[in-house]
N, C-alpha and C positions, 0 to 999 in steps of 0.2 A: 125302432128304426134300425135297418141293415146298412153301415157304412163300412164302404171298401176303397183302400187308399192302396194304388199302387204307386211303392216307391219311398224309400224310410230314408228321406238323406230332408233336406233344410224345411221344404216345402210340406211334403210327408209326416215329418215330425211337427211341425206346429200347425198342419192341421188337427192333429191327437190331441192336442193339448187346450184347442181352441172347442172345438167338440163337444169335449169332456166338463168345458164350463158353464154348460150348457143341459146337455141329454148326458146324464152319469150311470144311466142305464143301458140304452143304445149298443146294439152288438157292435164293436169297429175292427174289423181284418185288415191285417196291411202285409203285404207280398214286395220281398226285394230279392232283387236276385243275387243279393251277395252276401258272405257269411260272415262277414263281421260287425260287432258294434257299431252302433250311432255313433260316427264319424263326421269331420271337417272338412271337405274336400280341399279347403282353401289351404288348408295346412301341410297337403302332401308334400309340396318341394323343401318344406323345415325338414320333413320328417327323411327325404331323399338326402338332403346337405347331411344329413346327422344331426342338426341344431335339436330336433327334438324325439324321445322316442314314441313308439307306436301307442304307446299309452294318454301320451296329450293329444291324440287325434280326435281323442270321444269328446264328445262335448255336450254328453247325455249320458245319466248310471247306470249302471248294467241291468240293474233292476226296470226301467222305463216302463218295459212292454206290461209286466206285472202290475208296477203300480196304477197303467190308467186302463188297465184289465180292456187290451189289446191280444187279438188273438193273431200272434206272427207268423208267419209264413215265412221263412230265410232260406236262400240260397236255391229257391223257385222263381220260375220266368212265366210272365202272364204272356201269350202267344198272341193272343187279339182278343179286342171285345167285341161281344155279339148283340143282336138287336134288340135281342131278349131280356136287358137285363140281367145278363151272365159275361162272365170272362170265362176264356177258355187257357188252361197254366198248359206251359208247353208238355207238361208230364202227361195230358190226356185230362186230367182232372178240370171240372168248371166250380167256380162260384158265385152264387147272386148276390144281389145287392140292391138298395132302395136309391142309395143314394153312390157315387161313383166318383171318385176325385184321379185324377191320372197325376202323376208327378216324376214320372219316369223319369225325367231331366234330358242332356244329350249325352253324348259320347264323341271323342278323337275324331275329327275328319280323316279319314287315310285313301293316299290318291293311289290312281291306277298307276302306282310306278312300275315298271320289272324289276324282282326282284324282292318286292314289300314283303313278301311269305318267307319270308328265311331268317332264320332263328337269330334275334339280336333285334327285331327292330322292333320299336314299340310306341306307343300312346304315351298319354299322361295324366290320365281321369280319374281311378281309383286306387286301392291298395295295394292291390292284386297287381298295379300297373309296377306301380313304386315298388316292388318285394322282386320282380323277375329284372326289373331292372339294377336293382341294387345287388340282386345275384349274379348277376353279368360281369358286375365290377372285380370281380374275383379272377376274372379273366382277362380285360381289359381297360388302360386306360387312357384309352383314348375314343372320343364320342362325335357326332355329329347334328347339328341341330337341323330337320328342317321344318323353318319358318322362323320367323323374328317377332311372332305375336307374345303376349302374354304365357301362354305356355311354354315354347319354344326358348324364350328367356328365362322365364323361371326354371326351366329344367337344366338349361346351361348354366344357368348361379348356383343349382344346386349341385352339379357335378363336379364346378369349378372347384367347389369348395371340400368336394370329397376327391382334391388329385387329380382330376381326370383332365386332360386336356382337351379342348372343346373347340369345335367351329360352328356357328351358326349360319347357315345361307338361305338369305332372304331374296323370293322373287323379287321383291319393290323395292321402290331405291335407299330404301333406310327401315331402320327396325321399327316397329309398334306403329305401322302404318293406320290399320286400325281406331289406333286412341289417339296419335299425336301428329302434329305436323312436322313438316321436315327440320324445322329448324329448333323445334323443340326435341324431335327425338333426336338429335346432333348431339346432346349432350349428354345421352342416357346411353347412345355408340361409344363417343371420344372415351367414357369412363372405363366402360365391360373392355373394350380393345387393352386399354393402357394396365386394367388387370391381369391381360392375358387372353382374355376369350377373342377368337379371330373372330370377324361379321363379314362375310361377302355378302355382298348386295347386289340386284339385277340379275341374280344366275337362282337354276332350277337343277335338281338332282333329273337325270339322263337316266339314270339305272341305279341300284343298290347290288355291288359286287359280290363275290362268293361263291362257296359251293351251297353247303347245309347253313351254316354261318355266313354271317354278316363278315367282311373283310376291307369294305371300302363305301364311297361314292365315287358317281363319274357323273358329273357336271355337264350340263349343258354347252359349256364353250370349252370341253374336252379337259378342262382341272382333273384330276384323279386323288381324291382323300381317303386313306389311310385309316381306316376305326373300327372298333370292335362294337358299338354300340350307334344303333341310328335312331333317333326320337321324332317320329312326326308331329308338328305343334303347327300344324296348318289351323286351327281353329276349330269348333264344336258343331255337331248335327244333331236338331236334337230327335230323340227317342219318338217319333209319331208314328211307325210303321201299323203297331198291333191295334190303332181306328182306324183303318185303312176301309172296313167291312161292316163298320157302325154305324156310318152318314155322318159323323164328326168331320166339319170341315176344317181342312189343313193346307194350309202353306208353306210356311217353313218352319213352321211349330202349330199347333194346335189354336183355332181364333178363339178368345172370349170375349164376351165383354166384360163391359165394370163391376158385375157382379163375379167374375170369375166363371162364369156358366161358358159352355159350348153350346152348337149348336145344336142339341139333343137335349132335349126335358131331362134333368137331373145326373149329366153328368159333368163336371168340373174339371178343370186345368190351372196349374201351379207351376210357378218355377221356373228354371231352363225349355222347359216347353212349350210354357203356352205363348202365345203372339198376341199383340195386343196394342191399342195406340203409343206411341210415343209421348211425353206430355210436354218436349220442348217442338219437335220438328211436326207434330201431328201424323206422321206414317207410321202403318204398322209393323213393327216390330218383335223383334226377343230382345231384351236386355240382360243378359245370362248374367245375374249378381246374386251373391250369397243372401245378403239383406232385403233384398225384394224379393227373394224365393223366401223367406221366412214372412212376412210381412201376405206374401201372396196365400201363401198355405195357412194362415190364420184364416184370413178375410175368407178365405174360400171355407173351410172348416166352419166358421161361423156361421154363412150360410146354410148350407148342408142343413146345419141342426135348425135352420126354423130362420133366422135374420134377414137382416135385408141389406150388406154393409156394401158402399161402394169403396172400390178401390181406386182410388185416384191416381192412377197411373205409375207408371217408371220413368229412367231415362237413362242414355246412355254414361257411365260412369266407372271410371278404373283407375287401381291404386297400385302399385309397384314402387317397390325399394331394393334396388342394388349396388352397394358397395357405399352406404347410409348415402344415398344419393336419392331421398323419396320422390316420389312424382303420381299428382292427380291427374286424370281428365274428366270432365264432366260436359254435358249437352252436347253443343256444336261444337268442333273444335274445327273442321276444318269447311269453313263454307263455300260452297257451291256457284256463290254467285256475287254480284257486287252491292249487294241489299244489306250488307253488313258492316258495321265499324269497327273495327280490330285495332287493340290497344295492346302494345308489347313492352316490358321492361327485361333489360337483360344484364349479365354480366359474366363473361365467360371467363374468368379468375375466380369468382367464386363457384361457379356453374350454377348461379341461377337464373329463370326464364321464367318469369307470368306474360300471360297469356288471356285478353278478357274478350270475348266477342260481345258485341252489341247490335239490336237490331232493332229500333222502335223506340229508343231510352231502356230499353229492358235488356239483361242480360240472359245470354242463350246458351255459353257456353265457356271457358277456362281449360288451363292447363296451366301447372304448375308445377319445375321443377327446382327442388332442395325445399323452399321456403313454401310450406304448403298451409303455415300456420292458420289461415284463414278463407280456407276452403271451405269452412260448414258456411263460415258467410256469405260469400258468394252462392253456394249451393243452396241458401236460404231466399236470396233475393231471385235466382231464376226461379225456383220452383213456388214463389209465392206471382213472382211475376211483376215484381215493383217498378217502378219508373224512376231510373237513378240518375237523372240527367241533373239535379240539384248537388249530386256527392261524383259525376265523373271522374272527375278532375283528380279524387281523391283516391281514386279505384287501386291503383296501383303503388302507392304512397306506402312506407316503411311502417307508419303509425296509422294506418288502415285497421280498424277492426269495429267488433259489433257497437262499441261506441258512436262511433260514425253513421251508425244506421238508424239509430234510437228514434229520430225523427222521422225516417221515411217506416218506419217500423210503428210509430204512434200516428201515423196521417192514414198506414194501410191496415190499419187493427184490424179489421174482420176480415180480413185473410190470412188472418194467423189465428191456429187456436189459443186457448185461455192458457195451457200449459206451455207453448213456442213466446207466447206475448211474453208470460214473466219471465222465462228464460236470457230470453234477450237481454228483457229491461234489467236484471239482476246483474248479465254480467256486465 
């Protein structure tokens, strides 16, 4: 068998490995376009802060590619795949293949600002992103965030932390519009502000100043900021371009289904890319997480070599800590409609806030911020689907944990497997 993985980051990599447990024979190529080590993408803003160096970013030995007798391709770009059973690499060169896994992931959204092309502004995806940006710092310290998403923040905590002083401006009326709701992400603002980092909100960058370099923004309601460095953390697109010319159907990622498969006899999607149901809301979706991209790149991987494994879907889910201020969200956090029971506990001297949505007796969705202790629990009972209208009451309660569940966890036993069952019961 001829496997070709394009793409060596979460997805990519534990396709290789799932493969290999499998067919130990098996020709397997994998093509990335970048030239460093099996890396953590998750890790780049430690490694931005200085919290950690370039060295804790692998999270794979350098040896990898050797030991599962991997033929690599680095620092090549696959251009498109073609009908044939070939990719075409942007160098001109093509390679076939039996079987076909994409894993390309996304990349930085960057809007049509004026300006964007001028030296100093940049993404936040890879190394390469984090190294020209950390070179910059040499020059200036003072930064610009735009967007208040997950990137956008994480790249402001890590600047904050290397000196630099920072503004974030977010279109929507509060940061991490995205994961949280307003009055949870109230407390994840109040904190980054009172550290120093400014957050405008309801305003949009007009322009990015300069001549060659970067020198400013200029805001939509005429503001004028001052910086040597602009970060755009607008959110992620992902990588679908090069099946454009395959008959792989795409929306805003690559569709599969439960098997991982595309729309084409034998070729596969992973990761930040591919699109796929939802398993709290039922719409298709991307849920761009590190652990579902590893999780997806087995299942798919195993396929490939001969199996049959379904994947049981994803869901939306995000985790940030700043200034030890942790905060989950998970499923639904902010619902749509009035078909929902929403339960909230708060305390703003200590800055905690849960968050439980309910819809059926079953929960849909959470948000949690400081006291996040009990987020695998909750994350257990939506994605099993339990009916907690027996332990409501208790949902939000200080002395909440997998104790509490033990019954509705032995009444719904065959929707947990044999190793989640004793888990539970154990703790």
């Amino acid at each position: 068998m001829n496997y070709l993985i394009i793409g060596a980051s979460a997805a990519g990599i534990s396709a290789v490995e799932s493969i290999r447990t499998i067919d130990k024979k098996g020709k397997i190529t994998i093509v990335s376009d970048e030239n460093y080590p099996i890396y953590s993408r998750c890790m780049l803003s430690y490694y931005l802060a200085g919290s950690i160096p370039e060295e804790k970013l692998k999270y794979r030995e350098d040896n990898f590619f050797e030991k599962y007798e991997v033929n690599a391709i680095i620092g090549k770009k696959v251009r498109k795949v073609l009908k044939d059973k070939k990719v075409e690499l942007t160098d001109g060169s093509a390679l076939s293949f039996d079987k076909l896994l994409i894993a390309t992931g996304s990349r930085s959204k960057m809007e049509n600002i004026p300006g964007i092309e001028k030296e100093g502004v940049f993404g936040l995806r890879n190394i390469d992103d984090a190294k020209k940006i950390e070179k910059r710092l040499d020059k200036t310290k003072t930064a610009v965030m735009l967007g208040g998403g997950l990137i956008g923040l994480r790249a402001a905590y890590a600047l904050h932390k290397r000196g630099v002083k920072v503004t974030v401006v977010v279109r929507s009326k509060h940061v991490l519009s995205q994961m949280l709701d307003e009055e949870g992400a109230g407390f994840i603002q109040r904190k980054i502000e009172r550290e120093g980092i400014e957050v405008l909100t309801g305003l949009s960058a007009k322009e990015i100043l300069g001549g060659k370099d970067v020198t400013g923004v200029m805001l939509d309601n005429g503001k004028k900021i001052d910086c040597g460095v602009v970060i755009i953390g607008k959110g992620v697109q992902a990588n679908i371009e090069l099946v454009q010319d395959a008959g792989v159907k795409t929306e805003w990622g690559i569709i599969v289904d439960e098997f991982l498969k595309t729309t084409v006899s034998d070729i596969y999607a992973a990761g930040d890319v591919a699109q796929m149901n939802d398993l709290v809301t039922g719409e298709s979706t991307i849920n761009a997480l590190w652990p579902d991209a590893i999780i997806q790149g087995r299942t798919a991987g195993l396929n490939m070599a001969g199996k049959n494994i379904i994947y049981d879907g994803s869901m939306a889910m995000n985790s940030v800590g700043f200034f030890d201020l942790p905060t989950i969200s998970y499923g639904i956090t902010k619902p749509k409609d009035n078909n929902y029971e929403i339960l909230v506990r708060k305390n703003t001297i200590s800055e905690t806030y849960k968050k439980i949505v309910i819809k059926d007796n079953r929960i849909v969705g959470f948000v949690l911020v400081k006291d996040v202790d009990q987020a695998g629990v909750y994350g257990s009972l939506i994605r099993k689907k339990v009916d907690i209208l027996s332990i409501k009451n208790e949902l939000l309660g200080n002395s909440f944990n997998f104790a509490k569940i033990l019954s509705l966890v032995k009444k719904n036993s065959e929707k947990f497997s044999e190793k989640e069952y004793q888990e539970i019961v154990i703790k």
